[in-house]
N, C-alpha and C positions, 0 to 999 in steps of 0.2 A: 400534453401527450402522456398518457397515464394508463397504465396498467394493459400495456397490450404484450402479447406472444407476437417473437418472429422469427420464425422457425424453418431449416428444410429448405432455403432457398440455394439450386446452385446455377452460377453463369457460366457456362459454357465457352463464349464466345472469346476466342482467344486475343481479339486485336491487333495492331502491327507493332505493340510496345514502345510506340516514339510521338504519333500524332493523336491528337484528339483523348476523348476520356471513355471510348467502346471498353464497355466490358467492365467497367468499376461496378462494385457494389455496396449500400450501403444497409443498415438497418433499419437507421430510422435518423432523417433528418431535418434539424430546425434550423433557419436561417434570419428569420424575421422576426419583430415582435417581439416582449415578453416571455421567453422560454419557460413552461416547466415538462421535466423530461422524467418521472416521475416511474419509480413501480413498474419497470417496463422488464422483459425476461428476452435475451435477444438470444437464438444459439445455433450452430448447424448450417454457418454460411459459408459457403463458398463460391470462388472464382477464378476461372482459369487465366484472366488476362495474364498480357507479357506486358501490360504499363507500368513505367519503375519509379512515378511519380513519388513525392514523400509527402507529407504534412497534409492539407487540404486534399492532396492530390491522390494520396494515399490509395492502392488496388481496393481494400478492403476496410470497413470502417462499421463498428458495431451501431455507433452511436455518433451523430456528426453534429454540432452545437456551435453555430459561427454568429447568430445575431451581436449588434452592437447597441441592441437597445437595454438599459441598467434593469434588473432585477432578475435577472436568469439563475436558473436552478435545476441542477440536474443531481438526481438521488436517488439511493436507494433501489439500479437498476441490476439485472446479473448478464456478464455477459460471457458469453464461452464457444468450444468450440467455431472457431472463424477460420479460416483456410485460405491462404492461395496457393493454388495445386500445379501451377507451372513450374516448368523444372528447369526454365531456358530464360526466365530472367530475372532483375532484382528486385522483389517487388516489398511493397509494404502494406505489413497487416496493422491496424490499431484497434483500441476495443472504443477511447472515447478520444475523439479529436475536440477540441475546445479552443476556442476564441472569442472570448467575451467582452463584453462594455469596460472602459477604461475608469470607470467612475461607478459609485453608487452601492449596493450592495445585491453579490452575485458569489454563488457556491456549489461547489461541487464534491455533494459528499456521500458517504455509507453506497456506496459503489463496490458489485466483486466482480473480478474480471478474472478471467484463468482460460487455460489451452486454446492461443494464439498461436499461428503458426503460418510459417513461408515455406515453400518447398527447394528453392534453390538453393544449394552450395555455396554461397558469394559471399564476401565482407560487403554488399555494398546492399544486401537484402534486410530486412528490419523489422522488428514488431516493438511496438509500443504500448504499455496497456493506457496510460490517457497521455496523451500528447498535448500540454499547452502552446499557442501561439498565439497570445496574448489575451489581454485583459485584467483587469482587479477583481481577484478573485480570492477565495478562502477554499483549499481542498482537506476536507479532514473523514478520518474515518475512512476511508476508502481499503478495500482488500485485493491485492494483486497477487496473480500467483504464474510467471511465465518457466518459459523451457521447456515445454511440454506441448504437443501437435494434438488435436481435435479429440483422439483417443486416450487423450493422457499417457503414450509416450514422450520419453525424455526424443527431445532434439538434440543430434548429436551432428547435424550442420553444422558451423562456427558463423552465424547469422548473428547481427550486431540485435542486441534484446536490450531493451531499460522499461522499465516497470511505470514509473514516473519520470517523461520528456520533456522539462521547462527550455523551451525553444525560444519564448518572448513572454514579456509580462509586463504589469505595470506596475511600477514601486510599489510597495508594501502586499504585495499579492503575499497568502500566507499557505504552507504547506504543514498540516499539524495532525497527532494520532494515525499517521494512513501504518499499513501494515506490506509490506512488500517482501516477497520471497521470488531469488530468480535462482532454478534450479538444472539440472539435466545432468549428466555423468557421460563416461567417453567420446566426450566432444573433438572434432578431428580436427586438423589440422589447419583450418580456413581461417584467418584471424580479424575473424570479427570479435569484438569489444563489447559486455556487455555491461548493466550499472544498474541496481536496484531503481537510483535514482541520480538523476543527471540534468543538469543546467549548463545554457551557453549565455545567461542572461548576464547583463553589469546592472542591473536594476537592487531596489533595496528589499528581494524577498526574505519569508523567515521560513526557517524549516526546525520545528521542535516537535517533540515527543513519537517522532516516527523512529520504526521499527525496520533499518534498512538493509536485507541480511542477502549476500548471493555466494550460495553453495554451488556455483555450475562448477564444471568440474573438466578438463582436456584430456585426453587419452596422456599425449604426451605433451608437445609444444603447439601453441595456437592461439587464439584470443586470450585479451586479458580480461578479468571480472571483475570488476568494481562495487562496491557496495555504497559508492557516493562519489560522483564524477562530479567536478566547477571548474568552469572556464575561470578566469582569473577576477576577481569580486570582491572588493572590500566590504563592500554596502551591502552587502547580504549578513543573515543572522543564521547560525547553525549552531543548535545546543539541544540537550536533554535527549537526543538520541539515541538509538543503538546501531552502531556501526558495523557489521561482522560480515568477517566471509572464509568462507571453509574448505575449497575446492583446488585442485591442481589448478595454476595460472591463476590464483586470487589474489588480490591486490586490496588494500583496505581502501584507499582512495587517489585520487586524479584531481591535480588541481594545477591550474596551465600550464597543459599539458604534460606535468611532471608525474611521477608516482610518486605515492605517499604511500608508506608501508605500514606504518602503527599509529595508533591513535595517538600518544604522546608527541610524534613527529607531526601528526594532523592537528594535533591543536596549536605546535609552535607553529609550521609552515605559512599557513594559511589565517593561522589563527581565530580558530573556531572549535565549537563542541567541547568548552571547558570542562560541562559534568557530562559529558557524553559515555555510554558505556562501550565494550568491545565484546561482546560474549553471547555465547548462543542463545536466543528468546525462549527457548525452546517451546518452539510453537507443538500444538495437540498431533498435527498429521499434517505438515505442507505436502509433501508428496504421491498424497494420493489420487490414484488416477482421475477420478472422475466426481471428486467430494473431497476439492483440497480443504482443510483445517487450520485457518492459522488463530483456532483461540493458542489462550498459553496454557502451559503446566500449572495446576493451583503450587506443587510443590518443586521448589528451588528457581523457577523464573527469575531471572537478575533484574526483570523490567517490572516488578511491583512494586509503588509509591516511588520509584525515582525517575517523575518527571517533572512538570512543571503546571499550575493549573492555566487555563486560557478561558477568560470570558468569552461566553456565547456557547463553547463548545458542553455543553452541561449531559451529553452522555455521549457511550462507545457504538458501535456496530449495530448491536441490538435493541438499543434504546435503553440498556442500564444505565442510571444514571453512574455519575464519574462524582459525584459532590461528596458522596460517603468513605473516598478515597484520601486523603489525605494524608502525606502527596498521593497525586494523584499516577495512572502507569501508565507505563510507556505504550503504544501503540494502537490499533482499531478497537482490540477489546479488553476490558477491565478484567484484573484477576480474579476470577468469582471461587472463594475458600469453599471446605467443606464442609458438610453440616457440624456442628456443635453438641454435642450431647453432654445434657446437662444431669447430675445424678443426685438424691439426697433430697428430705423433702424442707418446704419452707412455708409451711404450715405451722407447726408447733413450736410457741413462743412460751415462755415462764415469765409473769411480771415478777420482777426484782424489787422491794423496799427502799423507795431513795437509788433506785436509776430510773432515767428517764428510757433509756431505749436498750435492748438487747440483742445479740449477735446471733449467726449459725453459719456454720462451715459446709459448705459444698464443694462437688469438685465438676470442673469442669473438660471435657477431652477434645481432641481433636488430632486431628493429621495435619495442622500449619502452626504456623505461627501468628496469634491473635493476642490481643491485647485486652483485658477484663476490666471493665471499669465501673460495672453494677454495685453497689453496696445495697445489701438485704437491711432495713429495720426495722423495729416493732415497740411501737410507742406503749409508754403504763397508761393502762386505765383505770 
């Protein structure tokens, strides 16, 4: 399933919110088979139901990927603007639900998702931008941007929001380079909980070089925001991260059921994220309405060359390759420096009597920090 628009569609039909599945809607769903879910532009969906189903069941669902046969792949799709517009119950929006083959090799990657949204007021309403429930799987590259309604206003509901939902999975499933920003400012009183990224699993997954940042923000008291929620998991691996959160009611992390306040407490508690960072990615433009941004700053970004490299994953978002990086950086996209200007010319040589090669001095400028390793010379003849 490759390379389609699906666009404009709204359901109407409200349902009785308790029986049956009236009025769900989805994008585009594959359940059978070999999956690839490829190039596809999904946006402008909505649905009025009152069904407050979650997971599978989900009101609203950009992208629905449940076969269990080994080699699925879903890439490379955008997903945005989703809605459900009922005001009278809890409902859940997701952008990609996934549940894959327990075996083999199956991935989920270079995915952007942004303005998700529920209309109700409730802690018990919810948007997910991909919800795993099971499978061995590899998620990398992925860009997520929530807290924000179909227009790209900030949701100021206190609706429970996570970016990335590891609900179930199978040992070694791996989550690597995604980029996650959960955002919105005078969030009211309702206390839902949200988490850039969040697991209920005790399986053995790994989460490295992702970018896990949530700036949501409370008017006053109301949910808390996490920047990496885990149920309680020895067997899991958390490293090379960026952990940050910026907002009234932010919390750096949750882990059974505790809060963890700093990353130094995050790495005794739980014991994870050794070289993990704590500080602003500072992405290009998260917050823009309707063309979120999350490349990074070429200057000052704390996420350049401090990650970790990962075979297979051999480029970022856009298909730059990640191999000229070393280390290599944290999150969906690689830090791309400025141009270089080079000055002085390396043309004219003077042979020397009894030396073999001779020198010339140039200078080199720039706006970062780069490292020069050309040496000019010029053999006697």
């Amino acid at each position: 399933i490759t390379s389609n628009t699906v666009a404009n569609l709204t359901n109407n039909y409200t349902s009785n919110g308790s029986t049956g599945f009236n009025g769900l809607l989805r994008g585009i769903v594959s359940g059978q088979g070999t999956n690839t879910v490829a190039s596809n532009t999904i946006y402008n969906l909505t649905t009025a139901t009152k069904y407050t189903g979650a997971g599978s069941s989900s009101s609203l669902q950009g992208i629905a990927c449940y076969s269990t046969t080994t080699g699925s792949s879903v890439y490379g799709n955008t997903i945005y603007a989703l809605s459900n517009s009922q005001t009278t119950a809890a409902s859940h929006v997701v952008g990609i639900y996934y549940a894959g083959a327990t075996s083999g090799t199956n991935v989920v990657y270079g995915n952007k998702i942004y303005n998700l949204n529920t209309s109700y007021n409730n802690a018990s309403a919810e948007i997910d931008g991909i919800y795993v429930n099971g499978g061995l799987t590899s998620f990398y590259n992925n860009v997520i941007r929530l807290g924000y309604n179909a227009t790209g206003s900030a949701i100021t509901n206190g609706v429970v929001i996570n970016g990335i939902n590891e609900v179930a999975s199978t040992a070694n499933s791996t989550f690597y380079f995604n980029s996650v920003y959960i955002g919105g400012t005078s969030v009211n009183t309702t206390t839902g909980a949200t988490a850039a990224f969040k697991s209920g699993v005790s399986t053995a997954s790994i989460y490295q070089n992702n970018i896990f940042f949530n700036a949501r923000s409370n008017s006053t008291t109301g949910g808390t925001h996490y920047a990496i929620n885990l149920a309680t998991n020895t067997s899991s691996t958390s490293n090379y991260n960026n952990l940050y959160i910026s907002g009234t009611g932010g919390v750096l992390g949750k882990y059974n059921a505790s809060d963890v306040s700093t990353l130094s407490s995050w790495q005794t508690t739980p014991g994870k994220d050794a070289n993990s960072l704590n500080s602003d990615p500072l992405f290009s433009n998260a917050t823009s309405a309707t063309s979120p941004d999350l490349t990074l700053l070429t200057t000052g970004t704390p996420c350049d060359a401090m990650g970790t490299s990962i075979a297979g994953v051999t480029t970022d978002y856009t298909g730059t390759s990640r191999s000229s990086n070393t280390p290599t950086d944290i999150g969906a996209y690689v830090v791309v420096g400025p141009l270089i200007t080079v000055t002085g010319s390396l043309s004219s040589f003077s042979a020397c009597p009894n030396t073999a090669s001779s020198s010339q001095s140039f200078t080199v400028s720039g706006s970062s920090c780069f490292i020069c390793s050309d040496i000019v010379t010029g053999n006697r003849s």
